[in-house]
C-alpha positions in Angstrom: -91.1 -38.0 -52.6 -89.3 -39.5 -49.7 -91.9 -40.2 -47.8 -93.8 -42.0 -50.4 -90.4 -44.1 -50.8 -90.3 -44.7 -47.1 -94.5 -45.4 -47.3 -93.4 -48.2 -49.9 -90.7 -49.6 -48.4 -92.5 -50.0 -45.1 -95.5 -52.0 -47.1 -93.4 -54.3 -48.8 -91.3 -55.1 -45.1 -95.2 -55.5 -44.6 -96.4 -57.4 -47.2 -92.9 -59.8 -46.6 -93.1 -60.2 -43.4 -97.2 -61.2 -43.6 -95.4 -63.7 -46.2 -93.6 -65.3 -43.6 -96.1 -65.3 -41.4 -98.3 -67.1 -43.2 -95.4 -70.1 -44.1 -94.5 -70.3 -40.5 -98.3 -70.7 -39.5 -98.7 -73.1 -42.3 -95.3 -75.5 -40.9 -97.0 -75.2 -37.5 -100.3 -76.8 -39.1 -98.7 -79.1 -40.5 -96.5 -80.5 -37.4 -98.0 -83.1 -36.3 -100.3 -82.9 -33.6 -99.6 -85.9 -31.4 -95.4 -84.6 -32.1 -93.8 -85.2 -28.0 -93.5 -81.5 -27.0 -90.5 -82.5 -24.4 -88.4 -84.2 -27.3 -89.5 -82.0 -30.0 -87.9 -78.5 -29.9 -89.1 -77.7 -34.1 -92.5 -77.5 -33.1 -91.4 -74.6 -29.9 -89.2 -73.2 -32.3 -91.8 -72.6 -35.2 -94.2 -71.1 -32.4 -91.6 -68.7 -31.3 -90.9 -67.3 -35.0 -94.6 -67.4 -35.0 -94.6 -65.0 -32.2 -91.9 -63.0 -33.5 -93.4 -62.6 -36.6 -96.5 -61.3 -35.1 -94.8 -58.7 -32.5 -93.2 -57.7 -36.3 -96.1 -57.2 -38.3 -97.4 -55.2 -34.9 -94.8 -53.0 -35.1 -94.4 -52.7 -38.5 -98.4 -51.5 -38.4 -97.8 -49.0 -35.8 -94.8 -47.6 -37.4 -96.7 -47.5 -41.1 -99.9 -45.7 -39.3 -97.6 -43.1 -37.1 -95.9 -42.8 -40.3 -98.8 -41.9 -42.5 -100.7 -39.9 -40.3 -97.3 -37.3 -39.8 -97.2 -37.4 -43.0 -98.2 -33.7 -44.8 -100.2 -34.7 -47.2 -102.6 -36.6 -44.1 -102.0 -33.6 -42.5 -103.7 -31.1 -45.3 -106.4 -33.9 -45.7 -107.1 -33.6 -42.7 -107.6 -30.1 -41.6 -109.1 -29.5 -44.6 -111.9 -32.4 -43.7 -112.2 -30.5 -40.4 -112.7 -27.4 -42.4 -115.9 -28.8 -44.4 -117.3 -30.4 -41.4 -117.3 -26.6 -39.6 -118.5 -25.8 -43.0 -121.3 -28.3 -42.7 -122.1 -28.0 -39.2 -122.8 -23.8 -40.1 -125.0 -24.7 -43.0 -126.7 -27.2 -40.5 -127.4 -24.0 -38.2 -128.4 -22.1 -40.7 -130.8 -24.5 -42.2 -132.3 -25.3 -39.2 -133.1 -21.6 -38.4 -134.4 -21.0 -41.4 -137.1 -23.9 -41.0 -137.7 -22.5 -37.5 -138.6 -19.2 -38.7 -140.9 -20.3 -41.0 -138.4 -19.3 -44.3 -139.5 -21.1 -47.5 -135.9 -22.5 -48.8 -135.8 -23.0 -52.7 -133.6 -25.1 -54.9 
């Protein structure tokens, strides 16, 4: 299934890029805190892969959840959800007319 390829693909860019992420964050805890910010362009320069990395992983989310919810299968799961919950809503009704009109209801 092509899609489930593509589904895969897009969670391991995912999963890699949360990777990253995390490293990046983890050099930026790490810097030095009392590090000159005028002299010291590695500190700006971790912060803007930082950034980067986030505005990724944003993206990547969207892409994953536009992805997914195009997708047929989430399609069929879906209208056939709404299907039940008509289904429900009916039996509802019908319950609560019954109990209105004084109709024993067995087991």
């Amino acid at each position: 299934s092509s899609l489930q390829d593509r589904l895969d693909k897009l969670s391991k860019q995912l999963r890699e890029t949360l990777k990253e992420k995390t490293e990046l964050q983890e050099k930026l805890d790490a810097a030095p805190a009392s590090a000159p910010s005028a002299g010291d362009g590695g500190a700006k320069r971790l912060q803007t892969q930082l950034t980067a990395a986030r505005a990724q992983i944003k993206e990547l989310k969207e892409n994953l959840d536009e992805k997914l919810s195009a997708s047929k299968q989430f399609q069929s799961l879906k209208a056939m959800l709404t299907k039940k919950n008509a289904q429900l809503k009916e039996l509802r009704s019908q319950i609560g007319q019954a109990g209105s009109a004084g109709i024993a209801i067995e087991d």
